[in-house]
N, C-alpha and C positions, 0 to 999 in steps of 0.2 A: 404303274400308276403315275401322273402325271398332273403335276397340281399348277392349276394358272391362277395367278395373280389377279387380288381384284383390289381398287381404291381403298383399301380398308384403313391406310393410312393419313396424316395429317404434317406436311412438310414444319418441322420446327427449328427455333434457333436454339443453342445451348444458352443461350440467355435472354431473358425478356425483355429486360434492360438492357442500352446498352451505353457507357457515356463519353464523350468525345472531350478535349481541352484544344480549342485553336487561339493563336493570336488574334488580334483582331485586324494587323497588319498583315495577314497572310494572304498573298497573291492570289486571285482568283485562275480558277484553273489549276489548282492545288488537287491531289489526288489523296485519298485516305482509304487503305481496307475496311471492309465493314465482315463482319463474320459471315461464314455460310451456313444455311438452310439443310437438315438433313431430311430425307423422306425414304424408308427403308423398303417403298415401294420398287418397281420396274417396270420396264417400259414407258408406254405413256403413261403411268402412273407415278410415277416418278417424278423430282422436282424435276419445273419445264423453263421458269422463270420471275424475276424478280420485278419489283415497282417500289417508287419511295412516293410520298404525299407529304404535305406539311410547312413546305416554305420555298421561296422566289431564291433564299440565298444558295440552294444546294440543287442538283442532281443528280442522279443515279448512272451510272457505267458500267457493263458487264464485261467483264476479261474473260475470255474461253483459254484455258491452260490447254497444255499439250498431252493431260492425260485427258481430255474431253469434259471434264469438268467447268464449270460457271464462275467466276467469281467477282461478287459485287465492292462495287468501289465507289464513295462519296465523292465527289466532284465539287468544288464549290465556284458557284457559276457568278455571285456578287459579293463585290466585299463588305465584308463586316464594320459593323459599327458598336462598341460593347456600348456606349453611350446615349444608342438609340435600341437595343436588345442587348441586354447581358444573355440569355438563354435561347436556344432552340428548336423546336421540338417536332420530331419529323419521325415518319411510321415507314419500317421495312414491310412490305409485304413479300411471301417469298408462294408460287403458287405450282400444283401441279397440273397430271393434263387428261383428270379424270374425267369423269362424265358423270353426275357434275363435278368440279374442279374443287380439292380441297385448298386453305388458305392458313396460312401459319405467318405471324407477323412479331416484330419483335420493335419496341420502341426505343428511338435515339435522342439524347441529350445535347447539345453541344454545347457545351459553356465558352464564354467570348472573352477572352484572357486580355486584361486591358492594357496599352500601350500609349507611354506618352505625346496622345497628338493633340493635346489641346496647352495650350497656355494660360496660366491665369490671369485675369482681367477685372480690371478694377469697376465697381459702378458705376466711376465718374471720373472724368480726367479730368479736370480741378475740382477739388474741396474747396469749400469757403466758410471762416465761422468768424463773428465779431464778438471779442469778451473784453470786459469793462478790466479795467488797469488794477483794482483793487481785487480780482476772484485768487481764491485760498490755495496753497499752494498742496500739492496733490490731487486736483479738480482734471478730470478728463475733458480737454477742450470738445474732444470731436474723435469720430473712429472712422479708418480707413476701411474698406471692406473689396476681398478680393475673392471672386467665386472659381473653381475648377473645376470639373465635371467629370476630370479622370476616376481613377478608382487608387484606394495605397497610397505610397508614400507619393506616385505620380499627381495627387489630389494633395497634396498637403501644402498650403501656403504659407510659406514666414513672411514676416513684414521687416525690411531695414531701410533705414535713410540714405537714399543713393547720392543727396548733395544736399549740405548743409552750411551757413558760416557757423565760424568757432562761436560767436557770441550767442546764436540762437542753440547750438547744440550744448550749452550750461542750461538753458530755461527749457526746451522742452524732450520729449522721451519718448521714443515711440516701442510700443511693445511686441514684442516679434510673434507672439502667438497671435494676440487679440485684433493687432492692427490700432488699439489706442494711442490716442496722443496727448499724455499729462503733462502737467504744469510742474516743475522742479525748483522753480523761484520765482520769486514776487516780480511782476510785469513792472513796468513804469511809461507811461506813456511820455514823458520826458526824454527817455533814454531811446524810447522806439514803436513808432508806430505802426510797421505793420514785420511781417517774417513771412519769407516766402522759401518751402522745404518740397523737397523731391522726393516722394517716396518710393520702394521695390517692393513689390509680390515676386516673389518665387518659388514655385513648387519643386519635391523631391526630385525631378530630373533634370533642372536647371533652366527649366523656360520660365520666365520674366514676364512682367507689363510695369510701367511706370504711371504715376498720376503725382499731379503738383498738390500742393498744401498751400494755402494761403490763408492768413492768419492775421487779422486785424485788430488792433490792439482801441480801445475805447475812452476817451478823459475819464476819471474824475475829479469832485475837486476834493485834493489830496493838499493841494500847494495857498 
């Protein structure tokens, strides 16, 4: 007795999901295994071959091993941006070569692992604010503001004074989380009418932007 094979099968993955982690610096033309397809079928019913769908950044590659085996491999054809996609999401198909053809598919994730390529940058490369000679001392003149678009500590900006004189760094204070710049003692427009400070953003990798402070002191009559 002699029993033939018919499609009764469904090529499957051992996972349905499946999730990937790449830089977002990683070279295009990068290669990644992706899992194989089993189909417990034979002959042509048997798994025949694979397809991916779902995005411009990846394609699909099949390696033939030397036991005659298939094996698919992700390819990434552009580079990534986490900035412009943090996520993914791209569908294995894996198919056989029945009549009709069954279709076993398994979904891929790739999450875009962020690297510091952006620097932070200030709104404005000069500030400008004018305050009367008499405002109270702990008054927030004005806030510097520096955006980053990274992800982590790559996104995290402190604010410090990159040049300042001795006299203006007794009156004013910049705050390294907020980017604020408070008043520490009493102006005098007598003593000085205007203060001009250089400020730094720099985020947790060490990239920088600079923006100037200019800071105009206003009479009144005090004298």
């Amino acid at each position: 007795v002699e029993i033939t094979d018919i499609n009764d099968n469904t090529p499957s993955f051992r996972e349905a999901e499946i999730e990937l982690k790449m830089s977002e610096v990683t070279a295009p033309g990068s290669r990644f295994p992706l899992p194989e397809a089993h189909d417990p079928d034979v002959g042509a019913n048997s798994l025949q071959s694979y397809a991916l769908s779902g995005d411009e950044h990846f394609s699909l590659s099949v390696q033939a091993g030397v036991d005659g085996e298939t094996y698919p491999e992700l390819v990434l054809a552009k580079a990534l941006d986490r900035e412009e996609a943090a996520f993914h999401e791209l569908l294995l198909r894996a198919s056989d070569g029945g009549e009709p053809a069954r279709t076993g598919t398994a979904r891929i994730r790739v999450a875009v692992l962020d690297a510091n390529d952006n620097a932070p940058a200030f709104s404005q490369a000069v500030y400008t604010v004018r305050v009367p000679e008499d405002v109270a001392v702990g008054s927030t003149l004005l806030s510097v503001t520096a955006t980053d678009p990274d992800d982590g500590t790559n996104g995290e900006v402190k604010y410090s004074l990159n040049k300042i004189a001795q006299k203006a760094s007794k009156i004013f204070h910049l705050e390294p989380d907020s980017g604020k710049i408070r008043l520490m003692r009493n102006l005098d427009f007598e003593e000085g009418e205007s203060y001009e400070l250089l400020v730094q953003a720099q985020d947790g990798g060490g990239l920088s932007d600079k923006a100037k402070v200019m800071i105009s002191v206003t009479d009144v009559n005090d004298n």
